[in-house]
C-alpha positions in Angstrom: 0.0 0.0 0.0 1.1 3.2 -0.9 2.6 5.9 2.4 -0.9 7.0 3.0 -1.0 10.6 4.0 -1.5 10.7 7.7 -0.2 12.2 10.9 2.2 10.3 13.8 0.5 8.3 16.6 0.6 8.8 19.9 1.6 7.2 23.0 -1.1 6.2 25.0 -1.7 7.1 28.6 0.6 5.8 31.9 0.6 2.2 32.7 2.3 0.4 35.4 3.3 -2.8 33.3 6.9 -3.2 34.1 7.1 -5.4 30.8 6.2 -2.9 28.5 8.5 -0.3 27.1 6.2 2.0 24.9 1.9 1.6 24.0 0.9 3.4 21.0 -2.5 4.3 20.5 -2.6 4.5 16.4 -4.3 7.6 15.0 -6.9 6.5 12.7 -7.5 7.9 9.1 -10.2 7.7 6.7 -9.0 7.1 3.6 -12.3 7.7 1.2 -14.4 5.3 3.5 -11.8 3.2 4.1 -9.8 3.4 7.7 -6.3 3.2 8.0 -4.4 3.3 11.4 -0.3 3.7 11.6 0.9 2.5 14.3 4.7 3.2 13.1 6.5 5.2 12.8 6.2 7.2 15.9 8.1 10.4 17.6 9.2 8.2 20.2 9.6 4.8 18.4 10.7 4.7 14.5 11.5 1.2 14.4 11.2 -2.2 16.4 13.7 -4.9 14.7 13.4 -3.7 11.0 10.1 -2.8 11.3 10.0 0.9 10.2 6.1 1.1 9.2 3.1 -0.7 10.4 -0.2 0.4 9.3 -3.6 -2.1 10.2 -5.9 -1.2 6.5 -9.6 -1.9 7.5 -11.8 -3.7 8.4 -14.1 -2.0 5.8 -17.1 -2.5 3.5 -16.4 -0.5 0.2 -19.8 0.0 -1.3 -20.8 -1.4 -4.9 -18.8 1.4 -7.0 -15.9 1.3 -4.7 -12.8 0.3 -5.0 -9.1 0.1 -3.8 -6.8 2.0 -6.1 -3.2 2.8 -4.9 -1.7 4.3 -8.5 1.8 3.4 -9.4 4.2 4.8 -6.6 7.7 4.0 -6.0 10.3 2.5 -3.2 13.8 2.2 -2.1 15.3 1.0 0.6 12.9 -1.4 2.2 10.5 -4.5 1.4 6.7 -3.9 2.1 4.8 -6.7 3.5 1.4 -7.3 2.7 -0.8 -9.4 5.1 -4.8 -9.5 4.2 -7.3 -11.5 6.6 -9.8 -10.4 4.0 -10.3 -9.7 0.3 -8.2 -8.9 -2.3 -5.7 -7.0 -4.1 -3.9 -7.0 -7.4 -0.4 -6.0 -7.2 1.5 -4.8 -10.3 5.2 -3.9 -10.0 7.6 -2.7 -12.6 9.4 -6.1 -12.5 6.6 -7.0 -14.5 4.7 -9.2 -11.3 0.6 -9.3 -12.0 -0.4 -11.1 -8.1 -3.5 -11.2 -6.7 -3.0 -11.3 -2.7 -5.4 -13.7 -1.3 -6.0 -13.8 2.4 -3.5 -15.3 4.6 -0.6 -15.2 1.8 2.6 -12.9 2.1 3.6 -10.6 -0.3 7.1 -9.7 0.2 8.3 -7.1 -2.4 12.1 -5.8 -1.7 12.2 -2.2 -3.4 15.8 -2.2 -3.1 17.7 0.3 -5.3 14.3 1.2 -6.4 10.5 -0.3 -7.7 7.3 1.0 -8.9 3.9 -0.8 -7.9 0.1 -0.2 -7.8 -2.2 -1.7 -5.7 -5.7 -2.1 -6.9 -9.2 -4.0 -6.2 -9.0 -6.7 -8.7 -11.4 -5.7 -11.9 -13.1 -9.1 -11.7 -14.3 -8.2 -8.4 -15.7 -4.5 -9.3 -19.4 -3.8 -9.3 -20.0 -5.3 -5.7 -19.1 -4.7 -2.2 -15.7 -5.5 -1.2 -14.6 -5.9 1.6 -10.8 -5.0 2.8 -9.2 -5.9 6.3 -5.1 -6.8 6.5 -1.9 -5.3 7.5 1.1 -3.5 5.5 4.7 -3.3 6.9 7.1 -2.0 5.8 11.2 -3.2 6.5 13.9 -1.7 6.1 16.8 -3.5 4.4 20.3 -3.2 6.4 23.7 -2.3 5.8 24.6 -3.7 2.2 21.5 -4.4 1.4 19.8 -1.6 0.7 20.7 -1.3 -2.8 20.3 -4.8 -3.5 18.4 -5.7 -7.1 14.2 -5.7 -6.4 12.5 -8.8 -6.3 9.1 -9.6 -5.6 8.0 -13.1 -3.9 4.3 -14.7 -3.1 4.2 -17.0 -0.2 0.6 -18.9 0.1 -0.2 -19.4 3.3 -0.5 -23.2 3.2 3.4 -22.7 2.8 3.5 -21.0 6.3 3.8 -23.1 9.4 1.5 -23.4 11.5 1.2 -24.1 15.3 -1.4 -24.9 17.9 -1.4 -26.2 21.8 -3.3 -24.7 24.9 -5.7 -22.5 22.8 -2.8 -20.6 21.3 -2.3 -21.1 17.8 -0.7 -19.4 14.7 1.3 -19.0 11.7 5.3 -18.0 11.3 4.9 -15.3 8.7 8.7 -14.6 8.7 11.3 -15.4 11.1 11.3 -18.6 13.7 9.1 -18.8 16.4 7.4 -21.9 18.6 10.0 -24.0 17.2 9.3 -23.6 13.3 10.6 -20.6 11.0 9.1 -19.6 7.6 10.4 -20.0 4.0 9.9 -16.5 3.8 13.3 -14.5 2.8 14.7 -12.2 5.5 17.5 -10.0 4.9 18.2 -9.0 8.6 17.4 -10.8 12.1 13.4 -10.9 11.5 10.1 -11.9 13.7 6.6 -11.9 12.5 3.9 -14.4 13.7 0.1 -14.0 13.4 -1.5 -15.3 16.8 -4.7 -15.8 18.1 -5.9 -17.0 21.7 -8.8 -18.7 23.3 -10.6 -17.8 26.0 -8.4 -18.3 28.8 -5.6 -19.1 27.4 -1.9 -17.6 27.2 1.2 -17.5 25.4 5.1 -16.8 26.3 6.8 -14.6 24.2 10.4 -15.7 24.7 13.5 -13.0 25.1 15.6 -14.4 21.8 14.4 -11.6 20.0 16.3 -8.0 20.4 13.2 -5.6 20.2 9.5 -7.1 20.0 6.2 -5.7 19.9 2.6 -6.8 19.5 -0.2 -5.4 17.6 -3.7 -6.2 19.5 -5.9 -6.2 16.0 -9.3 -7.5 18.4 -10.4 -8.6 21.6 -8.6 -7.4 25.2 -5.1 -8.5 26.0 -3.3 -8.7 29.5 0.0 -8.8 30.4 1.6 -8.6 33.8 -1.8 -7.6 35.3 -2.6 -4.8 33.1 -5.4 -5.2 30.3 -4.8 -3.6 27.0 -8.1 -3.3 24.3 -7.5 -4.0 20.6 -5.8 -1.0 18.3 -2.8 -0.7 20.5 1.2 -1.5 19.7 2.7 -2.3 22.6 6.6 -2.5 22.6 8.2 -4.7 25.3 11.2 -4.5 27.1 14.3 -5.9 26.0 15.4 -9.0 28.0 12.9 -11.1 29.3 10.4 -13.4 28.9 6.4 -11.8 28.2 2.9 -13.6 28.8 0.3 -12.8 26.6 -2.9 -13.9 28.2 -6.6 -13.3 27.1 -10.0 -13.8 29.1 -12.1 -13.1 26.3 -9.7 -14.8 23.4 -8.1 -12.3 21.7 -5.8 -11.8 17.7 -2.7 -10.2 17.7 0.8 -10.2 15.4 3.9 -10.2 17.2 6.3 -8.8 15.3 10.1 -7.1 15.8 13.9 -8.4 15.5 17.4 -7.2 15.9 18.4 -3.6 16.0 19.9 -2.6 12.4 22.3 -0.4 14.2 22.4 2.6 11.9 19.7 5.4 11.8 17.1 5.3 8.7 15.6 7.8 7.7 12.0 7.6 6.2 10.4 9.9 3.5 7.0 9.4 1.9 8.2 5.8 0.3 11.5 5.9 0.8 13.8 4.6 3.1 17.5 4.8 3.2 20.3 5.6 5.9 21.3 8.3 3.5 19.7 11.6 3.2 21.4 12.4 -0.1 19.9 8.5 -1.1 16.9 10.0 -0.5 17.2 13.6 -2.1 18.2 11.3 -5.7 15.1 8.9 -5.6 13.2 12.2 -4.8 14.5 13.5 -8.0 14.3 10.4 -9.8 10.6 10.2 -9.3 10.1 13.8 -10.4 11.8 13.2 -13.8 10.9 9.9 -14.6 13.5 7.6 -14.5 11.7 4.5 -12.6 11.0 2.1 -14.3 6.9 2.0 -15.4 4.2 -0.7 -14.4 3.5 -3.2 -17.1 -0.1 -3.4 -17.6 -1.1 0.1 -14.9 0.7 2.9 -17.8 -1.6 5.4 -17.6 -1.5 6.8 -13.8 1.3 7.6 -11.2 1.3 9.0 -7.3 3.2 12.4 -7.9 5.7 13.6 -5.2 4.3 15.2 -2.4 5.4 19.1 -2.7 7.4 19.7 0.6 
């Protein structure tokens, strides 16, 4: 999905969970009946692991007439992640990829030096109500790799393992956790797992990885005491283990990783540890030397003036 035009969360109020580091209450936007909520980056958190962006797209309805249509826009520096739990979405790219994401597969698409893509309801679909509901993240590639060649992979999510015991149960998007660890590529120390709870039930959240956070996409979480309601990040501490419990059952994605240990800096869609790396893909896009979108021509995202 393209950088949609949106302000910073905020942090949420005081709590007295000693596990947590940060909680982020996302700032919801409409997006032309269609709600978006960042919940990175933030003023006081830019990044956990390699995640740089985290945006939670739906759940919506778009009315009969509707549709989803992100024009050709273009990356660098960083491989957007596209999660759905419902509908779909054709992605074009200037690789020449034609995908349509289907619920519960991974779209991995590493801009690297530089890629175009759109991101539109599928026509197929046009004419009736669609509904939208998923996750985009965006990661940003480290030191040597951030001018790597662009790729795009699919990864259907009967590829992704899959674990279950003591009404916890989930899938390893990318990374290793419970024991298992997804074909997905990584290109830096990586965690992302999709997790859902029963009623009652709980789940440890062990201290291998550097920085980790969760996402609460519905129902109440608690941890160490305190209760947390859905539509909250909520970046742990470094170091020790964390219990995620539920009373009510509850659906979260844990996500985070290693540190990259350089600054990035973050600009509309690009993403670089270079200002200057920036300034060129800036100019780049302004005179037209990406490369175009097989099969979407005809439109384009222009820079943002500013």
């Amino acid at each position: 999905m393209s950088f949609f035009p949106g302000n910073d969360p905020s942090v949420g109020d005081a709590f007295a969970c000693d596990a947590l580091e940060l909680m982020v209450v996302p700032n919801a936007r409409d997006i032309g009946g269609f709600p978006v909520r960042r919940a990175l980056p933030t003023a006081k958190r830019r990044l956990v692991g390699p995640f740089i962006f985290f945006d939670r797209m739906g759940p919506a309805i778009l009315r009969a007439g509707q549709a989803l249509d992100v024009r050709p826009h273009p990356h660098i520096g960083l491989s957007t992640v596209t999660y759905l739990f419902d509908g779909k979405i054709r992605h074009r790219d200037s690789l020449g990829t034609e995908m349509v994401i289907e619920p519960g597969d991974v779209n991995l698409m590493t801009a690297g030096r530089g890629i175009v893509h759109s991101e539109r309801s599928p026509e197929e679909l046009r004419g009736n109500p669609l509904s939208v509901s998923g996750l985009q993240t965006w990661l940003a590639l480290p030191d040597g790799k951030e001018e790597m060649a662009p790729l795009f992979e699919n990864t259907a999510r009967a590829a992704l393992p899959a674990f279950s015991a003591e009404g916890a149960s989930g899938r390893v998007i990318i990374g290793g956790f419970a024991g298992m660890r997804s074909p997905v590529a990584a290109y830096s120390d990586t965690l992302y797992a999709d997790i859902r709870l029963d009623a009652g039930a709980r789940i440890a959240i062990p201290a291998e990885a550097e920085e980790r956070a969760i996402y609460v996409l519905d129902g109440d979480v608690e941890i160490a005491g305190d209760r947390f309601p859905s539509d909250r990040l909520l970046v742990f501490r470094p170091g020790d283990e964390i219990v995620v419990a539920s009373e009510r059952g509850a659906h979260f994605m844990l996500f985070g990783g290693a540190s990259l240990g350089s600054r990035r800096y973050i600009w509309w869609n690009f993403v670089s540890s270079s200002k200057e790396r920036i300034e060129q893909a800036k100019e780049e896009w302004k005179t037209g030397r990406f490369d175009i979108v097989p099969g979407d021509e005809e439109e384009f995202i222009p820079l943002p003036a500013g």
